[in-house]
N, C-alpha and C positions, 0 to 999 in steps of 0.2 A: 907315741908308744902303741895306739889300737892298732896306728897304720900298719907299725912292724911286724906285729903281731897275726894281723892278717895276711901278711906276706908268708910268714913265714906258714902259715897252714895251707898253702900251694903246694908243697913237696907230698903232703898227707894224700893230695887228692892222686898221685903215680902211688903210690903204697895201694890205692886200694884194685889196681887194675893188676892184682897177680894171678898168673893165670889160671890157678888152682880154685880161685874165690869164683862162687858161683856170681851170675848175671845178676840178680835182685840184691845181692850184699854190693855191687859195685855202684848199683845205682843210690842205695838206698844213703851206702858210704860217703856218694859225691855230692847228695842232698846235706846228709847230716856233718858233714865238713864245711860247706858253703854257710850252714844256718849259724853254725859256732863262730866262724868267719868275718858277718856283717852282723852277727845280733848285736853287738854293744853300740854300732853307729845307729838302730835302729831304735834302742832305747833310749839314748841320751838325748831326746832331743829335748824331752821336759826336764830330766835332772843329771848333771851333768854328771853326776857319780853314779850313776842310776848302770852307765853301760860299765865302767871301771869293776863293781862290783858285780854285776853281770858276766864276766870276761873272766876274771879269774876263779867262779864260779865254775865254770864252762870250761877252762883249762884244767882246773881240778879234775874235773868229770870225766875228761879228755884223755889224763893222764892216768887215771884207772880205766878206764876202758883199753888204753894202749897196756898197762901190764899186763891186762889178761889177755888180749887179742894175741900180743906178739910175744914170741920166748925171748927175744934175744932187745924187747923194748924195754927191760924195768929200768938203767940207766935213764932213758930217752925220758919217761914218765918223770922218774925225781927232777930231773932239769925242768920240767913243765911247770910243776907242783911249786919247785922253788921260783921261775919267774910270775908264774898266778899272786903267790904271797907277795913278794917283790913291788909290786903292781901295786894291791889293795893297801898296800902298809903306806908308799913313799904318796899314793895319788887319791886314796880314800879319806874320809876320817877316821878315830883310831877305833871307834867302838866298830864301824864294819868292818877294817882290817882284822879285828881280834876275832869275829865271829869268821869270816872266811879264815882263818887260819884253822879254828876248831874247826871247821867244815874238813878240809885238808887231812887234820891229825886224825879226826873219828872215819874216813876213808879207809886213810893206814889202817887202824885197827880194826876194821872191817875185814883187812884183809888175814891180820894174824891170826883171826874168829876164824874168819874161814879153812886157811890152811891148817887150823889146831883139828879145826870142826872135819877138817876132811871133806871139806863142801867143795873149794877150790883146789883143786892137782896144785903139786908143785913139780919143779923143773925135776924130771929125770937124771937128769947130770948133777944132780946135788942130793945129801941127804934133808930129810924134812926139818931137823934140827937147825940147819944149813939156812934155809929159805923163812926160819918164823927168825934169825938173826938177824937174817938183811930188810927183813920189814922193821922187826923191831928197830935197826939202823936208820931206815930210810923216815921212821916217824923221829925219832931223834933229831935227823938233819932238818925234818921239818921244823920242829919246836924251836932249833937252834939260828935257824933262820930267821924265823920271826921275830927271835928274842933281839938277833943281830939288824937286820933292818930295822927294828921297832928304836933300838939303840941310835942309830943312825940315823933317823928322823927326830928322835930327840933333838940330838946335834946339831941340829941343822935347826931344830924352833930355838935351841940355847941362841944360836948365832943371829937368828930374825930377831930376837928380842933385844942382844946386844944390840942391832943392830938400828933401834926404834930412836935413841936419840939423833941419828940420822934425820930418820923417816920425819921426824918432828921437825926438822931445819926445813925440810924440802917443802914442808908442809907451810910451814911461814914462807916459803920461797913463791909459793902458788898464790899463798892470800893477797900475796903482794903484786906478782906481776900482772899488768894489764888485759892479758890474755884470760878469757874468760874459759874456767874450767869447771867442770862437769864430770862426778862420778856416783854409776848405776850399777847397783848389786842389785840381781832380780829384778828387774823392771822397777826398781825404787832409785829415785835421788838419795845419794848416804850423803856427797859433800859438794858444796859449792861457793867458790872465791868468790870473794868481792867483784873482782872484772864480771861475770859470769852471772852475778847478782845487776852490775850495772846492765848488762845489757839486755836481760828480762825485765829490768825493771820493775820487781817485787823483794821484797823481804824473805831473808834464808827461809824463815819458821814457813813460809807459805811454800816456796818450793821444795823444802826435802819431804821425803815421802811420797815424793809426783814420779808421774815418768817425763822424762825428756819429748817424747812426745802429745802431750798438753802444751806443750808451749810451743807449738811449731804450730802453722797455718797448715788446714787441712788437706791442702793441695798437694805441702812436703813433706807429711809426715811418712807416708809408704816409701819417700827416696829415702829419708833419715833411719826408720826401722831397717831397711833391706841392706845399708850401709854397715849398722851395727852388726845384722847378722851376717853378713862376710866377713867382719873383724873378727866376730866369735867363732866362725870354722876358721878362717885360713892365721888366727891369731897374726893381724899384719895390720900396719895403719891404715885406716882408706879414710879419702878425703872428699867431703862432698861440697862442692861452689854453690851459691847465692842460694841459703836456706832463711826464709824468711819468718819472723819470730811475731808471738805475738803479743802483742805491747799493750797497756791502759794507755797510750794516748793513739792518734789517729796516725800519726805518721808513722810507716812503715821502717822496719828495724832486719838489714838481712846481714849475715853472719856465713863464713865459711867452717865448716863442721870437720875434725878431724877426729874419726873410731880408733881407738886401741886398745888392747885387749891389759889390763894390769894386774898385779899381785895387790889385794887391798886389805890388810890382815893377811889372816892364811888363806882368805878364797879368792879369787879371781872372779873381776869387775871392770866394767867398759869405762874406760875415760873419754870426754868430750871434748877437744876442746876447740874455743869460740873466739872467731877469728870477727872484728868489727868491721863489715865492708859496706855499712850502711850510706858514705859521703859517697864513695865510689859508686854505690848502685844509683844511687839518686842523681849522680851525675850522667850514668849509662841512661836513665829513664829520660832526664831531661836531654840528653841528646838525642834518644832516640825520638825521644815526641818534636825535637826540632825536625829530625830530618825526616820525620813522618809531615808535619808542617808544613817543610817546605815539597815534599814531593807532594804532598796537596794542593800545595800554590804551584807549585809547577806545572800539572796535568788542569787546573783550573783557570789557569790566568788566559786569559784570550789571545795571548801573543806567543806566537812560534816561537819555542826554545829550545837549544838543540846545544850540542856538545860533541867535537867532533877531534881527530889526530891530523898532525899537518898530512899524513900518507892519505889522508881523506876517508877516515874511516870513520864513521858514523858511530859514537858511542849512545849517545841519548836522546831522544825526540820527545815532545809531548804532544799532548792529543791536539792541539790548535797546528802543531807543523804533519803530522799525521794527516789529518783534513788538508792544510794549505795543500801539499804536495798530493792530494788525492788518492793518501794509502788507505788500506784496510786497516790496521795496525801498526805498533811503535816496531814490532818483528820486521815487518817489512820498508820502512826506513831504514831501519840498523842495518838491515842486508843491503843499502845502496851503496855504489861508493860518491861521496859527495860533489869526485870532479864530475861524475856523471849527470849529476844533477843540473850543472850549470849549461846552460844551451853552449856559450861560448868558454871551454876552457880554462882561457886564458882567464879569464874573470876571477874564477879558485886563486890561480897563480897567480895574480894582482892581489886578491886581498891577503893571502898568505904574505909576502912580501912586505905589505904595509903591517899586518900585526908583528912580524918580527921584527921591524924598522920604530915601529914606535907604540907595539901592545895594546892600544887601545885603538877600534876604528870605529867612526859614528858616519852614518848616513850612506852605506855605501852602494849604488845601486846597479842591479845587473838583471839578466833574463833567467829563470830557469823553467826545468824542462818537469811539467807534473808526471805522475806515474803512468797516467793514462794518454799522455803525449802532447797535453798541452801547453799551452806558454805562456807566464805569468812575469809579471816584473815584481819582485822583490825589495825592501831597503832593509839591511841590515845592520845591528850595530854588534858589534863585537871587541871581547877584544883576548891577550891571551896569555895563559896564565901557569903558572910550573910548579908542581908540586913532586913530594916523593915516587910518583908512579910516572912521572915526565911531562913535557908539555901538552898541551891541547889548547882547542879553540872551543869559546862558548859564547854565544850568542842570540839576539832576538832580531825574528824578521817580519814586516810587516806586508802583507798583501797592495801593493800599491799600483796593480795595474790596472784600476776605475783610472786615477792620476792620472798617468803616464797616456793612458788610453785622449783620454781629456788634453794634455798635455800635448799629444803627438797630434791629435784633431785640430789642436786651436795652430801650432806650428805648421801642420799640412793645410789648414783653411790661408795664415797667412804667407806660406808661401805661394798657394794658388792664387790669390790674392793680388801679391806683388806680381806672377808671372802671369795673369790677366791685364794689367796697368802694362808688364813689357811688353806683350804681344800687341794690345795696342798701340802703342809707341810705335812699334814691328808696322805693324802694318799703315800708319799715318807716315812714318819716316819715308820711308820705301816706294817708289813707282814702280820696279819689278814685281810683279807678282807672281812669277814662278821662285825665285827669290823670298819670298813675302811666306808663301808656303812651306817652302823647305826651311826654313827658322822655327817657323812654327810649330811644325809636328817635332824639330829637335829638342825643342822646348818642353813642350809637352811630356814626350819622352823623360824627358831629367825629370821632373817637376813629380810626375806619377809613376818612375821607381820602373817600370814598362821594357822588355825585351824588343819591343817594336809597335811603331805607330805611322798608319799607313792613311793616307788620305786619297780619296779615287773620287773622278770625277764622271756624274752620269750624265750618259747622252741620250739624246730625244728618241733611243731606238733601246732603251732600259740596259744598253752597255756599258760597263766602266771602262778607266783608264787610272794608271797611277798617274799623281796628281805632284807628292810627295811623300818621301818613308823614311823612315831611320831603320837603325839596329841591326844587325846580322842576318834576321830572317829575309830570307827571297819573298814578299810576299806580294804574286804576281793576283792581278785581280780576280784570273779565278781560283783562285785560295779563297779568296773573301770576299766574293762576289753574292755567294751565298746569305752572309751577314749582310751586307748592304741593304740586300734585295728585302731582309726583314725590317731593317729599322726606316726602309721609305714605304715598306707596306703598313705599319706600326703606328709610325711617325714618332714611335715612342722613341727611349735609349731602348738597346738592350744589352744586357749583362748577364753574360755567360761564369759560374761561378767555380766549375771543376769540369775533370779531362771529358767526363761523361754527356754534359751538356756541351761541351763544344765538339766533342763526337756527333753527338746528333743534327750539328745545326754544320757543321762542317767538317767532313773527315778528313780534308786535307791536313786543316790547322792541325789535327789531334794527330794527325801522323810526323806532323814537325815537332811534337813536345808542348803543343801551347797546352793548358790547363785550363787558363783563364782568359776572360776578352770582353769588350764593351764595344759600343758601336753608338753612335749616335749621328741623326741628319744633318747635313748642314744646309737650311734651308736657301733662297733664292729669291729674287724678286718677281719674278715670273714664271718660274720652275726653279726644285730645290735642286740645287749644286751638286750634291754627291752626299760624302759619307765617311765621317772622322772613325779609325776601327782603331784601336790598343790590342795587341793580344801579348801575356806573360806563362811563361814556360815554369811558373808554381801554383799553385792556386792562392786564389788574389779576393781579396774581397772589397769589391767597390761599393765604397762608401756615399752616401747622397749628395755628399760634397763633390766627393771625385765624380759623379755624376755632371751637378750643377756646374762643375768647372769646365768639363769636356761641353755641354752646353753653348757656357760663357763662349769659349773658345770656334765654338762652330758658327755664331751669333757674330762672336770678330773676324772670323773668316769669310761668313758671308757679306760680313760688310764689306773688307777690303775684295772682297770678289764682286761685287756690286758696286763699290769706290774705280776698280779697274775698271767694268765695262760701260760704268756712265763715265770716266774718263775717255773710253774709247767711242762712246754713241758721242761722246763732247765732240772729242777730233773730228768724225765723223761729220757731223752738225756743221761743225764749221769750216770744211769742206764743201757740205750740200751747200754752205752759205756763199760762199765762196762760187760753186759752180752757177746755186742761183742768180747771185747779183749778175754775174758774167752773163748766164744766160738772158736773165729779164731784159740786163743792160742793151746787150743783143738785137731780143726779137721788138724790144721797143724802138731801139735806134732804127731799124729798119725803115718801116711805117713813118712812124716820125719826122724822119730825114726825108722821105717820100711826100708828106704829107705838107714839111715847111715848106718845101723847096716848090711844090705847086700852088702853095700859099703866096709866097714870092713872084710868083710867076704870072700867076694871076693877076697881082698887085700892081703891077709894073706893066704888063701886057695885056689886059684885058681889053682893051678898045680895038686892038690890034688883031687880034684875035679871032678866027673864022669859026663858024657854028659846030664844025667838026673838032676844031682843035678843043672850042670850049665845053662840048661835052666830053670829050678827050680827056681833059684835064679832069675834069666833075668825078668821071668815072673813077678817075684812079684815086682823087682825095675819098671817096667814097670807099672804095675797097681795103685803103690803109685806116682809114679808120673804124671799120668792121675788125679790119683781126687785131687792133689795139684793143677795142672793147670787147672781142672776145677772150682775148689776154688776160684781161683786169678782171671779165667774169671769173675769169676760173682762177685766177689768186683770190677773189676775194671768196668764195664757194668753198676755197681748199682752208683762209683763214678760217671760216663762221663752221668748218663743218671741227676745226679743230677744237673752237670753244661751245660743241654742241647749239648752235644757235644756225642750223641752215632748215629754211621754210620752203616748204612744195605745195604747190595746189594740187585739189583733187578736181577734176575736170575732164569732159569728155573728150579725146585727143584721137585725131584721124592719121594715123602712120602714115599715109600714103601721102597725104597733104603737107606735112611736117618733114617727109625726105623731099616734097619736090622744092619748099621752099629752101631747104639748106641747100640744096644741091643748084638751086639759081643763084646763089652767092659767090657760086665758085665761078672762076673766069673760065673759060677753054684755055688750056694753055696748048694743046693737042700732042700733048707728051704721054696722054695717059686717057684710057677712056672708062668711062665711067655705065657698067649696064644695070637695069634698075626692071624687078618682076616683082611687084608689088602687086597687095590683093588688097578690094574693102576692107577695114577693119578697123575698131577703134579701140584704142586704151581707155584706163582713164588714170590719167597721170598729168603732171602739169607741163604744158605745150613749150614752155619757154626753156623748160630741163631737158625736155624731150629734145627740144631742137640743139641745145647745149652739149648734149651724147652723141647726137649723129653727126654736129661739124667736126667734134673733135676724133670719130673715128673714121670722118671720111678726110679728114686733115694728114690723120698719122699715115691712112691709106695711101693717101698721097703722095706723099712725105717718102715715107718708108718701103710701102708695097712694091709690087709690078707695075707692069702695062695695063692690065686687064684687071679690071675691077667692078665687082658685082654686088648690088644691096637684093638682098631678097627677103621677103616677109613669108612669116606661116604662122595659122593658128594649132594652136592647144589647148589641152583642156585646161580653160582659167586662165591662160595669160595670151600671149600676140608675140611672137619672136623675131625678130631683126637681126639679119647676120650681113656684116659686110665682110665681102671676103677679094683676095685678093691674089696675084700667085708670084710675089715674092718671095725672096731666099726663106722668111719665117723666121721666127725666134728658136733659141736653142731649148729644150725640153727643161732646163733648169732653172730659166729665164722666166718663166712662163708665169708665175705669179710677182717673181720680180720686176715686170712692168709696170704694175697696179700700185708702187710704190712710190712715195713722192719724189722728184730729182731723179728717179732713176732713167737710165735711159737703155733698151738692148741694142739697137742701130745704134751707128756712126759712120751714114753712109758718106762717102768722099763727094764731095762739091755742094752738101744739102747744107745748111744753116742748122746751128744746133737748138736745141729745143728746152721748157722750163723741167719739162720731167712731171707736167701735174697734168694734162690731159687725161690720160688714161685714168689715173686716181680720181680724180674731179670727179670723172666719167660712171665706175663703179662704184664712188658713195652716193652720186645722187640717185642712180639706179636703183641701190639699196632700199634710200630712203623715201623713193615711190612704191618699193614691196615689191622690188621685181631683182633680176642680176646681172652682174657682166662679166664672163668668162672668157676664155681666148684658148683655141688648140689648135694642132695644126695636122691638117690631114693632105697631103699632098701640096695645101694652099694655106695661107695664114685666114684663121676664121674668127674672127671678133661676132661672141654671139650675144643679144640686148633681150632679155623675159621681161617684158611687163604685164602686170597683172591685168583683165580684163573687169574684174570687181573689185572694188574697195572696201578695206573692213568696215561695220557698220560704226567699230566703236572710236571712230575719228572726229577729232572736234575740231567745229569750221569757224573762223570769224572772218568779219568783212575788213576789206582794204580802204584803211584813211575813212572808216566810218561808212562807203557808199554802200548802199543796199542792192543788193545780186551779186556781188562782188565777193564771194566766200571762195578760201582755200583751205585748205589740211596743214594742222602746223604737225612739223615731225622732228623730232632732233638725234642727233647721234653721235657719241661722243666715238671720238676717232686713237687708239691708241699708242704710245709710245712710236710702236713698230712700223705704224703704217707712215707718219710723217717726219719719224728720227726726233720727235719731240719730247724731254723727258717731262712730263705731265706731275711725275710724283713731285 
């Protein structure tokens, strides 16, 4: 009714803007309209009759002011008058209704005073008889009003009272039901049920008299006060959830709270009422502390847990899968999508498949890809599960690439392993050994995962050659010549580990895509072989095993490289054996046959025989038996110097005396002449080697040279030179150390007898091993040139021959290698 009320003084506030009313009455009008307007909501806030009386107060006043203002308002006014009383009678109580009524009536008569008194004009258009009639009328309808609503509020308390054996059922209706009710006049408890009693848990006589707020925990009582005071302006139910009570025991009591504004007697009072949601909160508390529990054991536990949609959308991570996969945050996992995480794909789509086949998967193991790009092996168990918001996957993963790492070590150790055991097989099986190779690097290749493995072999001028290669790469050796050339400067491996370092050690390889590359020597028995190279077009990280293996591997290579060429110094061998027997057989059968057969001859015919025939004969068994026993010297020279046991004396020795005596051994055969420019001088070497070097190079001169043959001697500083030279065709320039070799031979001149191949050799080790040399070049003439020293070191030890005393020589020894007499020594 205030609201209407105020409405309806809106039309007042266009009455005062006529144009006739000065400026200061319009404003003062729109103030004093406004203030009658809102004053009663402004007073009721403490007593709720306080504005009721105030208002019709104010209409009154209203409505006299409106008779005199306006001529043609006094109608307008009595309507006001009569809804002011109307008001104070039906919503006051009745002692202020009766005083606003005499308020009202002593107005009127105010005004009759006045109009009598001539203080107040009356209307023009009427006489003044006229106007003290219609007051006196208009107080009339007041009284009668009052008398008439005062009546009619009677009526209506007759009917409330009727109406109380009702009110009394309802009232046993409440004690009884469960619902816990509550009613507040004034800020005081007046009643409260049993339920309402249960659920405070105190005795009526301790709660009436309280406010409803004493018994709420201090947290709820501003929701519960601000609840009640919107019930009491908007007079509407409001409902307030989990209000919690406070109890004499410890456990917590909370209740849902419903405000409504009620008729309680004749005044009006808030009812409460109390709804028990105590099992239900304590059910809410302990689920919440569950799931507060377990998201504490989840973000706590040390194993990756996660919960994800089969489209691979990442619902929930915790801090241990956060870490594993190298996030910042659980934000940014949830932002992956989970096929992304898996290196290979297809992996998601395997396990997705198995949890919908059979919902539960344990152990399952795959790669995945960390945030920051690295690669972890994982085992997961999961499995998957359907609820009202649809399926998902939930599961724990554990870190298992130390394992797997371990696991692919000990499988890569034994497969290197096994493919060590086949390569040697490989190379035992096999007499090919260009074959032997080419398995080999294929081998390798498989074994270490490798785009290409290239074997190149060095030659004595630090050049490669491909040897063997697999894989697609062309890799010609100057690609990876470079490599080689560090790991036989090294000796070491080397391993190149990205594009950058094989950039700088070869720009070839890095412009073909390689990334990665190893190289390691393959050494040799005499010189190392070459150079086992890997190169991979990812980056590769060679492991000390893949090291050791490539090692193994270069170790069995060179053996079977080593297996080949002492297979081939064998053939070799026994070929020279072969040439030798034939030869020995040869130059012995010669002499020999020469030598029986004047033996025989002798035997039978010697009386017969004339002084000439029998030094005839003498002569020639002589001669054949000089070059048999020069024969045997120099086999047995080439034997003793094999097993380092060949002896020289040190002795003073006259060149000049030493060519004439060899050169009287030789027959005239006058095929060949012999010119000799010798000067004093003496060595000091032993005279019996001495003479042993000059038959054998006035022999081959012989043998092999020209017509014309020349010994000439010259001094130098510190030694005495011997050059026999001669002017045959000569040896070939590639020859030229190859005669110094044993069995070898560079002539094969037509009608000459073939020769052992050890003269020459014999020749320059004993040379050697008097501290002097023997060389051979050829300058228009073949020149065999003999350095013997002309002093002896001082630090040479002498002992005497068979004990006799002045008999001392120089022991010297020297061991003769491999190469010079085809002998494998190792």
């Amino acid at each position: 009714m205030l609201r209407v009320r105020a409405v309806l003084y809106v039309p007042l506030v266009f009455l005062v803007f006529v144009p006739s009313m000065p400026l200061a009455v319009k404003v003062l009008g729109v103030v004093v309209v406004g203030l009658v307007a809102t004053a009663p909501f402004i007073v009721r806030r403490g007593d709720r009759f306080a504005g009721i009386r105030l208002s019709a107060s104010l209409d009154l006043v209203a409505a006299y002011v409106l008779w005199l203002a306006v001529p043609w308002g006094g109608g307008l006014s009595l309507l006001l008058s009569i809804w002011a009383i109307a008001i104070v009678v039906f919503l006051s109580p009745a002692k202020s209704a009766a005083r606003i009524t005499l308020f009202g009536i002593a107005l009127e008569l105010s005004k009759i005073a006045g109009v009598a008194a001539g203080i107040i004009s009356s209307d023009p258009a009427m006489s003044e008889a006229t106007d003290l009639g219609l007051l006196f009328g208009r107080t009339v309808a007041l009284s009668g009003s009052f008398l008439l609503f005062r009546a009619v509020d009677m009526y209506v308390v007759q009917l409330a009272a009727a109406a109380e054996t009702g009110g009394e059922r309802y009232r046993r209706l409440m004690d009884a039901a469960p619902t816990g009710y509550i009613i507040q006049d004034d800020s005081e408890i007046v009643y409260i049920n049993a339920g309402a009693g249960d659920i405070l848990q105190r005795p009526t006589s301790i709660v009436l008299g309280k406010s409803i707020g004493d018994f709420v925990v201090p947290e709820d009582r501003p929701r519960l006060e601000r609840a009640i005071q919107v019930a009491w302006d908007r007079l509407e139910p409001v409902t307030l959830e989990s209000v919690q009570i406070l109890t004499d025991q410890d456990t917590g009591r909370w209740v849902d709270a419903t405000c409504a504004v009620i008729d309680y007697g004749r005044d009006l009072a808030v009812q409460v009422a109390l709804h028990d949601r105590s099992g239900q909160r304590r059910a809410e508390i302990d689920l919440h502390r569950t799931e507060v529990d377990y998201q504490e054991f989840f973000e706590r536990i040390p194993v990756a847990l996660y919960r994800s949609l089969p489209n691979g959308q990442i619902v929930q991570a915790n801090a241990a899968l956060v870490e594993l996969l190298g996030a910042e945050s659980e934000e940014q996992v949830v932002a992956l999508d989970a096929r992304d995480v898996y290196v290979d794909e297809a992996d998601r789509e395997h396990l997705g498949q198995l949890l919908e086949d059979g919902d539960v998967v344990q152990g399952f193991e795959a790669r995945m890809r960390r945030v920051d790009g690295g690669i972890i092996w994982v085992r997961d168990t999961s499995r998957r599960i359907e609820n009202s918001r649809g399926v998902a996957y939930e599961g724990a993963m554990v870190d298992i690439t130390g394992r797997r790492s371990i696991e692919d070590e000990l499988w890569s150790r034994a497969t290197q392993q096994e493919a060590a055991a086949t390569i040697g097989q490989i190379a035992l099986d096999s007499d090919d050994i260009e074959t032997v190779l080419d398995e080999i690097t294929q081998l390798v290749s498989k074994v270490l995962g490798t785009e290409g493995v290239v074997l190149l072999q060095r030659s004595s001028d630090a050049q490669f050659k491909v040897k063997g290669t697999t894989g697609d790469l062309s890799l010609a050796p100057d690609v990876v010549s470079s490599i080689a050339d560090r790991a036989h400067m090294t000796t070491a491996p080397i391993v190149l580990r990205s594009e950058s370092e094989v950039r700088f050690a070869s720009p070839l390889l890095a412009d073909m895509g390689v990334q990665s590359c190893a190289a390691v020597m393959v050494p040799g028995a005499e010189a190392d072989f070459g150079t086992l190279v890997l190169v991979a077009r990812e980056q590769r990280i060679f492991s000390a095993d893949d090291i050791n293996f490539l090692l193994s591997v270069a170790n069995v290579l060179a053996a079977a490289i080593d297996r080949a060429a002492a297979r081939k110094r064998l053939e070799d061998l026994l070929r020279s054996k072969d040439a030798f027997v034939a030869s020995v057989s040869h130059e012995l059968r010669t002499p020999l046959t020469v030598v029986t057969g004047m033996a025989h001859e002798l035997n039978e015919r010697w009386m017969n025989l004339s002084d000439e025939e029998f030094g005839e004969f003498t002569s020639m068994l002589v001669d054949q038996s000089r070059d048999m026993s020069d024969l045997i010297e120099d086999l047995l020279v080439a034997a003793r110097s094999n097993i380092g046991n060949v002896s020289v004396r040190a002795e003073s020795v006259s060149l000049e005396h030493e060519i004439q005596n060899v050169l009287a051994g030789f027959p005239d055969t006058g095929s060949s002449s012999i010119m000799v420019d010798t000067s004093a001088g003496e060595v000091t070497a032993d005279s019996i080697r001495v003479r042993q070097i000059l038959r054998n190079l006035i022999t081959n001169a012989l043998r092999y040279g020209g017509d014309q043959i020349e010994i000439v001697t010259s001094a130098e500083p510190g030694t005495r030179v011997v050059e026999v030279i001669d002017d045959g065709t000569g040896i070939a320039a590639e020859d030229h150390e190859r005669v110094f070799v044993a069995y070898e031979r560079a002539h094969h001149t037509e009608g000459q007898p073939g020769s052992v191949g050890l003269g020459l050799t014999v020749s320059r080790t004993l040379a050697e091993l008097m501290g002097g040399s023997l060389t051979y070049r050829f300058d228009e003439r073949s020149i065999f040139r003999l350095e013997l020293p002309t002093v002896i070191d001082d630090g040479t030890s002498r002992q005497t021959v068979d004990g006799i005393p002045g008999t001392e020589f120089e022991v010297k020894t020297r061991t003769v290698g491999a190469g010079r007499y085809g002998v494998d020594v190792g």
